[in-house]
C-alpha positions in Angstrom: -53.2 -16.0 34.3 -51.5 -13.2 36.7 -54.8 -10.9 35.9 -57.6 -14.1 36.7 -55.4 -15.0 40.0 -55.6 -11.0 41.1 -59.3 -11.1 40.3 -61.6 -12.2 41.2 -59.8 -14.3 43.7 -57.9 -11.2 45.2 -60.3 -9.6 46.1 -62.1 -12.2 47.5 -59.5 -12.8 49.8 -59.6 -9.2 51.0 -63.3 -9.5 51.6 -62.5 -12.5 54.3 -59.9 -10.3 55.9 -63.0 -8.3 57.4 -63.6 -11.2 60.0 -60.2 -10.6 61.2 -59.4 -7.4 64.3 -59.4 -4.2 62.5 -59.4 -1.2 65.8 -59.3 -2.2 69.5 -59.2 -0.8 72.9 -56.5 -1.9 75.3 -56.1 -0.2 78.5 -55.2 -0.6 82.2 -55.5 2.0 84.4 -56.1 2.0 88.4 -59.3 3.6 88.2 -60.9 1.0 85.5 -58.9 -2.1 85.8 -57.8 -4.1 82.7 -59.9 -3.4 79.4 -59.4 -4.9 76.2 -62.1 -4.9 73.3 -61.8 -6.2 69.5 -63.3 -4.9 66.7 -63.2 -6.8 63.4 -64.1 -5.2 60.0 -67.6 -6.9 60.3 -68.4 -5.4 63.7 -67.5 -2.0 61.7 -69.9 -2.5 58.8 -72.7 -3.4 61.3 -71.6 -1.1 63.9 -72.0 -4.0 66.1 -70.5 -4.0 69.8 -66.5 -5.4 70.4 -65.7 -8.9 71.8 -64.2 -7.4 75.0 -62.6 -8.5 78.3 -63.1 -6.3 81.4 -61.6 -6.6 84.5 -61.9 -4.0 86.9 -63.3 -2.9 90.1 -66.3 -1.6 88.5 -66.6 -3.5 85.6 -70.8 -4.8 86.7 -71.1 -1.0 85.2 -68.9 -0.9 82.6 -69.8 -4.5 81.3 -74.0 -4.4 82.9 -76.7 -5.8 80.7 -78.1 -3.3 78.9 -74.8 -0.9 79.0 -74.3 0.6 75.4 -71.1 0.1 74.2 -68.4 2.0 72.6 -69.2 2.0 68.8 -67.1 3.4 66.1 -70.0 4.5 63.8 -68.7 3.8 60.5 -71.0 1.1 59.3 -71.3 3.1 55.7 -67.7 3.5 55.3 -66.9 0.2 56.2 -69.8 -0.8 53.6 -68.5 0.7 50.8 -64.5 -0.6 51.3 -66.8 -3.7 51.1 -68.8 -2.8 47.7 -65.4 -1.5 46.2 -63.8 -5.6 46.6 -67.2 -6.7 45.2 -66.7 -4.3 42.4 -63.0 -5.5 42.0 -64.2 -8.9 42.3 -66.5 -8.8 38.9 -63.3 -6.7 37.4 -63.1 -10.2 36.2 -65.4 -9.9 33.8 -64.7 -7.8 30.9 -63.0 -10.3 28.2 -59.8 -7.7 27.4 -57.1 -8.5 29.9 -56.1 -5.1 29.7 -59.4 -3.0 30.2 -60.0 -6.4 33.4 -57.1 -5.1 34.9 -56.6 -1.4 34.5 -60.3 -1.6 36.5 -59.2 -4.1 39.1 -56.7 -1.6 39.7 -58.8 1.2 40.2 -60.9 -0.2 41.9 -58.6 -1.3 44.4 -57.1 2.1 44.6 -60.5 3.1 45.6 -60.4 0.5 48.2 -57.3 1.2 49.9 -58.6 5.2 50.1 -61.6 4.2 51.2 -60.1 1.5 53.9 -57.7 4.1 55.3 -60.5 6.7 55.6 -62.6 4.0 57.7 -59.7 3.4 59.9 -59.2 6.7 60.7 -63.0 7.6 61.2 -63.1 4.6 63.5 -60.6 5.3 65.7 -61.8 9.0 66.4 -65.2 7.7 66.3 -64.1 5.1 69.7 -62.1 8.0 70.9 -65.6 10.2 71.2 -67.4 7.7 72.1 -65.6 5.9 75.1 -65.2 9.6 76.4 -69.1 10.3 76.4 -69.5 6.5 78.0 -67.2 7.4 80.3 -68.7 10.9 81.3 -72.1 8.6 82.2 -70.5 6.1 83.7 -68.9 8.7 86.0 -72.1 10.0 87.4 -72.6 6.4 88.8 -69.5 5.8 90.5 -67.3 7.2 93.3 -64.2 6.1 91.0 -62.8 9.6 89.6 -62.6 9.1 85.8 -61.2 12.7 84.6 -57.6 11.3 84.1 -59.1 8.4 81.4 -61.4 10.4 79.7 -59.0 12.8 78.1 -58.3 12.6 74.3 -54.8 11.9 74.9 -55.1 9.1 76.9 -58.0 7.3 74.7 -56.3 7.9 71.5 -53.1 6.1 73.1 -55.5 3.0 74.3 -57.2 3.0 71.0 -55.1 1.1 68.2 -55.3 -0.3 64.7 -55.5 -4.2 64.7 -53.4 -6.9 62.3 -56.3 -7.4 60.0 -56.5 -3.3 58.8 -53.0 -4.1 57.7 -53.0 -7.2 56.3 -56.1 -6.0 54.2 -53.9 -3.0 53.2 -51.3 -4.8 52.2 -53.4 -7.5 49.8 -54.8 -4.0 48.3 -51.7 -2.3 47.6 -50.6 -6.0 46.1 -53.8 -5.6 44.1 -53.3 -2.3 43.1 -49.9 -2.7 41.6 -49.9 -6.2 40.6 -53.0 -5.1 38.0 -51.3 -2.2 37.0 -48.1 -4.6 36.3 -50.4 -7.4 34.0 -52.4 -4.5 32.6 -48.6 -2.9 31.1 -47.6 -6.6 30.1 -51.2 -7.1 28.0 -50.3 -3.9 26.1 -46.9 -5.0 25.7 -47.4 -8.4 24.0 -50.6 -6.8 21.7 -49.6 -7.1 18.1 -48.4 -3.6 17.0 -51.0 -2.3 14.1 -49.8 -3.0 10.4 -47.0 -5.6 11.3 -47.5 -9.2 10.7 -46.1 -11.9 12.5 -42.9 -13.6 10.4 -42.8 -16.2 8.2 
């Protein structure tokens, strides 16, 4: 019962959690205002643009029709977090409850590597690429830009969000609570050449 309620429906739980914030961009500064921008875990499969708020004394050029945003570029990473909780999900399958769990478990392992790799990617990704936004952005504007553009000050702006570490969390769950019903399947098989009493 513990193995079915890890998988499939574990996993599929960790796949909704990609609609939730995983990386944003909060800042306020005097030379671009107040900036805040979401990025759930779907936005980082389809390396789609943030749900943002801007307010700031040149935000018709940070914010203009047509003005690329800041992407994290990690639609494949974020892809395959994705194909490893599909591949968890059909873990499900395999009629032992010990061979269904020990490869729920890896593949969750697999998951939570591949999650923290994303997350990490991402947030250097938005550090680069708000940085090279910026740099264009300052050719167009009297507003002098240098003290935002540094590393130090984007990485500081740029933070994980509560749905990266919820999703971690349901994974390291998965992880060890497969490993735990895979150990209690071996433990109740019938040792080889015993027979139950009479």
């Amino acid at each position: 019962m513990l193995s079915r309620l890890l998988s499939p429906a574990g996993f599929v739980l960790a796949g909704l959690l990609f609609l939730f914030p995983f990386v944003g961009v909060s800042c306020s500064a005097p030379e671009l205002g107040e900036l805040e921008a979401i990025y759930t875990g779907f936005d980082l499969v389809v390396d789609g643009e943030p749900e943002f708020d801007v307010e700031s004394p040149i935000a018709d050029r940070v914010a203009a029709p047509g003005t690329e945003m800041p992407t994290t570029g990690v639609p494949f990473l974020a892809a395959a977090v994705l194909v490893m909780l599909a591949v968890g999900a059909g873990c499900a399958l395999p009629a032992r409850p010990v061979v269904r769990c020990v490869a729920a478990s890896g593949a969750a392992t697999l998951a939570t590597v591949l999650l923290v790799v994303t997350e990490m990617a991402a947030h250097s990704g938005l550090v680069d690429s708000i940085a090279d936004s910026a740099r264009v952005l300052q050719q167009n504007t009297p507003e002098d830009l240098d003290p935002v553009i540094g590393e130090d000050f984007l990485s500081d702006v740029v933070g994980t969000r509560a749905g990266f570490w919820v999703l971690l969390a349901v994974l390291i769950v998965l992880t060890a609570g497969n490993l735990f019903a895979a150990r209690r399947s071996r433990s109740s098989r019938p040792t080889m050449g015993t027979s139950p009493p009479g």
